[in-house]
C-alpha positions in Angstrom: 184.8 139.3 -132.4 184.0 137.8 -135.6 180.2 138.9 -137.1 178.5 136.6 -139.9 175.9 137.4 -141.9 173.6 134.7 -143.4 170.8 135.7 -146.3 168.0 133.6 -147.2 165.0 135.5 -148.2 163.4 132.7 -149.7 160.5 130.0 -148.6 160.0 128.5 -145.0 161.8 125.0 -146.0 164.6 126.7 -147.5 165.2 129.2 -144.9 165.6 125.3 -142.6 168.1 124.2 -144.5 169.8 127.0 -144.8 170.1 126.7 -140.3 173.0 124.2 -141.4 175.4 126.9 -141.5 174.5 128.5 -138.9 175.2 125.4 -137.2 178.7 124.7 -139.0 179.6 128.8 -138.4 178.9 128.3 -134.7 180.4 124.9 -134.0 184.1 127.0 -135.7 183.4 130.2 -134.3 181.6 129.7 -130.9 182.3 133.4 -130.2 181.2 135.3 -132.9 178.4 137.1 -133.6 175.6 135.2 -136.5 172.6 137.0 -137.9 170.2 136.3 -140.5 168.1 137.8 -142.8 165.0 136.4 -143.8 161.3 138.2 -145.4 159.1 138.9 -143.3 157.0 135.7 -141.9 159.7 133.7 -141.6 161.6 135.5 -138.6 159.3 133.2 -135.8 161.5 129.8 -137.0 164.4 132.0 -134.3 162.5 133.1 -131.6 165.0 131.8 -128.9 167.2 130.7 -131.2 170.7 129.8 -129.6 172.7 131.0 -131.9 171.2 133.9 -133.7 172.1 137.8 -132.8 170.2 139.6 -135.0 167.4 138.5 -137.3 167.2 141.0 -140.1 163.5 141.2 -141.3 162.7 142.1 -145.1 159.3 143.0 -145.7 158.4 142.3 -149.2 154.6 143.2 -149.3 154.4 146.8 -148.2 157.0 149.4 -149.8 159.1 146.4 -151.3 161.5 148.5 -152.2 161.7 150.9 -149.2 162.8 148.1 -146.8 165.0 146.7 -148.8 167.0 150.4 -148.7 166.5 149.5 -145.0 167.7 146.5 -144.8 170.7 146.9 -146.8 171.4 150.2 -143.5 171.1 147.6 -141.6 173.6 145.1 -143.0 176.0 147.9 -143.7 175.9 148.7 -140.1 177.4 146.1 -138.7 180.2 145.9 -141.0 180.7 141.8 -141.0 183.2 140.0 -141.4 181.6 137.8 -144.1 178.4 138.0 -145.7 177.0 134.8 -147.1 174.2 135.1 -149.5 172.6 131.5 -149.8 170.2 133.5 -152.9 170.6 133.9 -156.2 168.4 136.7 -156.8 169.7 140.3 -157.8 168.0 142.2 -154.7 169.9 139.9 -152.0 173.3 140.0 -154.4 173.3 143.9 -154.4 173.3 143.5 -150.6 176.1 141.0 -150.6 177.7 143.4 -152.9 177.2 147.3 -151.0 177.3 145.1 -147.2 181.1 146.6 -146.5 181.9 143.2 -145.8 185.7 141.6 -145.8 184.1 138.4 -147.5 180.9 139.0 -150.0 180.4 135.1 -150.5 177.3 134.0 -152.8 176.4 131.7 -155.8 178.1 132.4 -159.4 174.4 132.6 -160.9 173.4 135.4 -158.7 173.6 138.5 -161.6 175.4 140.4 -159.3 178.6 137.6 -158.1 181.0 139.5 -160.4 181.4 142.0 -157.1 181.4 139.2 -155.0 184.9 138.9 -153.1 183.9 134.4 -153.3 182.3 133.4 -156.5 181.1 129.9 -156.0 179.8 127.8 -158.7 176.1 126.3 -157.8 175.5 122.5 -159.3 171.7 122.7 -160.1 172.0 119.3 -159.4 174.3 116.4 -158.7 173.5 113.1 -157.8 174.0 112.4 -154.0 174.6 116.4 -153.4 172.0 117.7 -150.5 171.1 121.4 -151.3 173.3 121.7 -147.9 176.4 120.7 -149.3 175.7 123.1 -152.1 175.0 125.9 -149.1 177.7 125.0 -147.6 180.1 125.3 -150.2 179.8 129.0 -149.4 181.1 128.7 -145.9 184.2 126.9 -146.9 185.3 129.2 -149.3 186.8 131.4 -146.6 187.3 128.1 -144.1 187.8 125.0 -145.6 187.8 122.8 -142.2 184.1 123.6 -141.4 182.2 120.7 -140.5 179.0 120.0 -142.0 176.3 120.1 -140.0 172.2 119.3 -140.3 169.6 122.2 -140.3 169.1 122.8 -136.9 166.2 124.2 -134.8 165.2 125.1 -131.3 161.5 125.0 -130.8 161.4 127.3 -127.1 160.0 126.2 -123.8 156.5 127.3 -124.3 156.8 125.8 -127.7 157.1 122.3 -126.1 154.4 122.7 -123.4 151.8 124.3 -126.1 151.9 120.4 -127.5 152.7 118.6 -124.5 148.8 118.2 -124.1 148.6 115.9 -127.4 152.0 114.0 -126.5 150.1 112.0 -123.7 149.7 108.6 -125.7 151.8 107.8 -128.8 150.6 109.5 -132.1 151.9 110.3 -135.8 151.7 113.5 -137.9 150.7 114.4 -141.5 151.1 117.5 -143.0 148.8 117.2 -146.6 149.3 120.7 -147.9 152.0 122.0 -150.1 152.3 125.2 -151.9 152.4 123.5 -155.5 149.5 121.0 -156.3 151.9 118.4 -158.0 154.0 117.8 -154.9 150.7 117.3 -152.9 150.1 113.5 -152.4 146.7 113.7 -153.7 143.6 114.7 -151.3 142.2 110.9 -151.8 145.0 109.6 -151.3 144.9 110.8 -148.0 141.7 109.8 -147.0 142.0 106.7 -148.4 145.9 106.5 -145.9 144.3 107.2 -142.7 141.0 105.0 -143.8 143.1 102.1 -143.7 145.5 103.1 -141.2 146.3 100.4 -138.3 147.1 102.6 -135.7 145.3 102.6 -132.2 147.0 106.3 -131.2 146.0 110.0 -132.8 146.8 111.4 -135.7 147.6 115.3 -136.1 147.0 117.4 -138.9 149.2 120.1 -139.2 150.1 123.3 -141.4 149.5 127.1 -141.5 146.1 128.6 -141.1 145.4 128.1 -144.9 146.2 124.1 -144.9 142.8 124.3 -141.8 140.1 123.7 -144.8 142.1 120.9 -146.4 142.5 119.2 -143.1 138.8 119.5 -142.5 137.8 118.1 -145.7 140.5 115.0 -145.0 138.7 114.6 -142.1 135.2 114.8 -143.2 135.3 112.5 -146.4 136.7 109.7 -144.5 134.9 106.9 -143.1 132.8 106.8 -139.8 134.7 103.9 -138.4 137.8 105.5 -138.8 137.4 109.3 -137.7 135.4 107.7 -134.7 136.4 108.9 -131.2 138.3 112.1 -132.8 141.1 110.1 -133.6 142.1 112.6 -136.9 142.5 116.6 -135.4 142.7 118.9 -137.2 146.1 121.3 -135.9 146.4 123.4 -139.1 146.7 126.9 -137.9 146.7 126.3 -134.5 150.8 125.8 -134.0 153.6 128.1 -135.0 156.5 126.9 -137.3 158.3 126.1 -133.9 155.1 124.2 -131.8 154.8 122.2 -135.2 158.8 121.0 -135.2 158.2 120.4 -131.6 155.1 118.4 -132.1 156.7 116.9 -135.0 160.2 116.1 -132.7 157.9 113.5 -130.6 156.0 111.4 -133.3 156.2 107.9 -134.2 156.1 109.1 -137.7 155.5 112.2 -140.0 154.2 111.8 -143.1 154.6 114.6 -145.4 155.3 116.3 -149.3 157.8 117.5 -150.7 157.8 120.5 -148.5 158.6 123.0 -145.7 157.4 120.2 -142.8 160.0 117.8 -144.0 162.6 120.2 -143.4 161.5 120.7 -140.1 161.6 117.0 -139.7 165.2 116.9 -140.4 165.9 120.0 -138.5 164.8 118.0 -135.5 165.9 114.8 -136.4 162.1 113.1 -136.4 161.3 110.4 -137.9 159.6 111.7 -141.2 158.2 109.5 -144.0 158.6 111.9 -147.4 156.3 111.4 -150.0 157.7 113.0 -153.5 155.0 113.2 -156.4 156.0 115.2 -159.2 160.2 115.9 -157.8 162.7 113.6 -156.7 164.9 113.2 -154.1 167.9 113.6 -156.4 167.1 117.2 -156.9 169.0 118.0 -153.4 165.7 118.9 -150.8 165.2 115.2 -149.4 164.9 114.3 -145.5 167.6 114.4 -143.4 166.7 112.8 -140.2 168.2 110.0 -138.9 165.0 107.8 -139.5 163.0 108.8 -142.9 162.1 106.9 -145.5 161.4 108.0 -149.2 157.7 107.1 -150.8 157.7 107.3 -154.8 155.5 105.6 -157.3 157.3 102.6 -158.2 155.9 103.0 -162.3 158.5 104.2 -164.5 157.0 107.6 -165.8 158.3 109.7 -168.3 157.2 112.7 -167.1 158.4 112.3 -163.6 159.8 114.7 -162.5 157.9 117.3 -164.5 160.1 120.2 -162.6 162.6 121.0 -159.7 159.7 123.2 -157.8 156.3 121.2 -158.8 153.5 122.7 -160.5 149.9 124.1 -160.4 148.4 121.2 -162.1 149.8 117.9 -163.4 150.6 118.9 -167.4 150.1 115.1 -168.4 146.2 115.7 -166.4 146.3 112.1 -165.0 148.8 113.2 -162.0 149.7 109.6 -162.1 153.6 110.2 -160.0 150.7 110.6 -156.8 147.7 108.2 -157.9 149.9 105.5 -158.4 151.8 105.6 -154.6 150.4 102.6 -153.2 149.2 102.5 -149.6 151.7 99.7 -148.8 154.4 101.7 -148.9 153.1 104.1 -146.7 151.9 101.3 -143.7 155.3 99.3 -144.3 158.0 102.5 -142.5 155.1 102.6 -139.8 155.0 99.1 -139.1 158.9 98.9 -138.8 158.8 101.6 -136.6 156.2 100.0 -134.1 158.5 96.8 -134.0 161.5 99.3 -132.4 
C-alpha cells in the first residue's frame, strides 16, 4: 500500500487549499494511505475526513521545538512513500529532508530543497495560476497524469445538524474579520452593506471566537429599521471551522475578505462573493466555487496591491482599495442570484 504524506503547517485558508491534493492523491491512489500535518488548531478542518489516516499535529506554542523532534518520530515512522511539503519554511524542509521517504518533494525556495529527492520551482506569481496549480505541481512530479482537483471538505453529520436550525428560510453569510486590517472591507462598509441590504431572509455573522466583538459592533452601529426582528446574528465563535463550511454550503450568498472563509467557500462549492481590498486575485488565493464573483474598487490605484499577505494598516492612511468598493457591486451578484 502506498502511504502519502502532505505538510502544511501554515494558516487555516492555506491549509484548504492545500485539501486539493489530497483530493487529486486519492482520486489516483484510492488505496493508499494520506496523512497530513498541520499546527496545532487546525487539525478540527479533518474530523471525519474521508480520506485522511493520520493527522499529524505540530504544536508550535508550548516546547516549539520539542514537538517538532516529535513530529519529525512520527513522520519517520511510517516511512512513506512520498512526502510532499506544500511549505517553504526550513523547520517543515528538514522534515521533508530526515522523513526516510522514497520521494522528498517540496518547493525550490524552501532552504533545505537541495536534499529534496523533487525540487520544484514555485512561481510567486503568474497570471491565471491558482496557488493550487502551484501545489499541485508537487504531486506531478512523481505522477504526471494526476487530475487537478478543488480543495475539498467534509463538514460531519453533527456538523450539518448544529446549523440545520438557521437553514429553515433562505439566508446569506458574511464573514467581516480577517487577520490583516488591509484585506478587511472596512467596518463601515459593512454596516453601511447590510443597512441597505434588500433581503427579506437572515443574515449570519460568522468567524472564530475573536471575530464575536466585531460582529457585535456591526450589528450595533447599524440602523433600527434594519437590525429589527434579529435579522443580523451574530455566529462568531459559536461554529467550528467545519459547522461554518456547512453553514456556508447552504447560503444564497457569502460575502467575505480575502481570507480563510473564502477558502472554505470553494472547498464546498458555495456560492461566495470575495471582496479583495489591498490584494488581488492575480496573486493565486481567489474563490473557487462554481458561483463567486470578485468585488474590487473599480479606481485605478497606485498602491493597490500594497502586498501579497495585506497589512496592519493601510501605508497610504486613506485605505481607499476598501472605501472606494461601492455598494452596487455588492447588491448586483445577490440580485442575480435571487433571479435563479
Amino acid at each position: 500500500m502506498q502511504k502519502f504524506c502532505v505538510i502544511q503547517t501554515a494558516f487555516i485558508g492555506d491549509v484548504v487549499l492545500s485539501t486539493s491534493l489530497i483530493a487529486s492523491l486519492h482520486l489516483q491512489y484510492p488505496s493508499a494511505q494520506i496523512d497530513i500535518v498541520v499546527r496545532k488548531g487546525n487539525e478540527s478542518l479533518f474530523t471525519g475526513h474521508p480520506y485522511i489516516h493520520n493527522v499529524i499535529i505540530w504544536d508550535k506554542k508550548q516546547d516549539k521545538y520539542l514537538n517538532w523532534l516529535t513530529v519529525l518520530k512520527q513522520i519517520r515512522s511510517q516511512q512513506y512513500h512520498s512526502v510532499i511539503n506544500v511549505q517553504r519554511f526550513a523547520a517543515t524542509g528538514l522534515w521533508t529532508a530526515f522523513s526516510k521517504a522514497t520521494h522528498k518533494i517540496g518547493f525550490d525556495k524552501n532552504p533545505f530543497s537541495f536534499l529534496f529527492t523533487h525540487k520544484i520551482k514555485h512561481e510567486a506569481m503568474q497570471e491565471g495560476l491558482h496557488e493550487i496549480h502551484k501545489n499541485h505541481a508537487l504531486i506531478q512530479a512523481i505522477n504526471p497524469a494526476l487530475v487537478l482537483c478543488n480543495p475539498q471538505l467534509y463538514p460531519t453529520q453533527n456538523d450539518c445538524e448544529k446549523v440545520k436550525e438557521f437553514q429553515s428560510q433562505p439566508y446569506i453569510c458574511i464573514a467581516p474579520a480577517s487577520v490583516w486590517f488591509t484585506k478587511r472591507f472596512p467596518f463601515d462598509q459593512w454596516v453601511k452593506f447590510l443597512n441597505g441590504l434588500n433581503f427579506e431572509g437572515k443574515v449570519y455573522i460568522i468567524g472564530g471566537p475573536g471575530d464575536k466583538e466585531l460582529g457585535d459592533q456591526i450589528i450595533n452601529s447599524m440602523a433600527t429599521q434594519a437590525s429589527i426582528n434579529g435579522r443580523v446574528v451574530n455566529l462568531a465563535g459559536q461554529l467550528s471551522f467545519l459547522s461554518s463550511a456547512a453553514l456556508q454550503s447552504g447560503a444564497l450568498l457569502s460575502y467575505v475578505n480575502d481570507s480563510a472563509p473564502m477558502h472554505f467557500a470553494s472547498a464546498v462549492n458555495a456560492p461566495v462573493v470575495a471582496i479583495f481590498c489591498s490584494t488581488i486575485p492575480a496573486f493565486g488565493f481567489g474563490p473557487l466555487s462554481d458561483k463567486s464573483f470578485i468585488v474590487e474598487t473599480q479606481q485605478q490605484l497606485s498602491c493597490k496591491p500594497c502586498g501579497i499577505h495585506g497589512r496592519k494598516v493601510c501605508p497610504m492612511n486613506h485605505f481607499n482599495c476598501g472605501n472606494t468598493i461601492q455598494m452596487q457591486q455588492l447588491y448586483a451578484p445577490l440580485v442575480q442570484m435571487k433571479q435563479h
